[in-house]
C-alpha positions, -999 to +999 in steps of 0.1 A: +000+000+000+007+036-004+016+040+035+038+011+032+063+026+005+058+063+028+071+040+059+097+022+042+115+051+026+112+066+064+132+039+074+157+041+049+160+078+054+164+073+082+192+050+083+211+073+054+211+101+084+226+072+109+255+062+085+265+095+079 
């Protein structure tokens, strides 16, 4: 669903701005 893509690229925002 559409909330599911929003959620995921959350999460892998999210872990961009912890690697960096």
């Amino acid at each position: 669903s559409l909330k599911e893509k929003i959620r995921l690229r959350c999460l892998t925002g999210c872990w961009s701005v912890l690697e960096m």
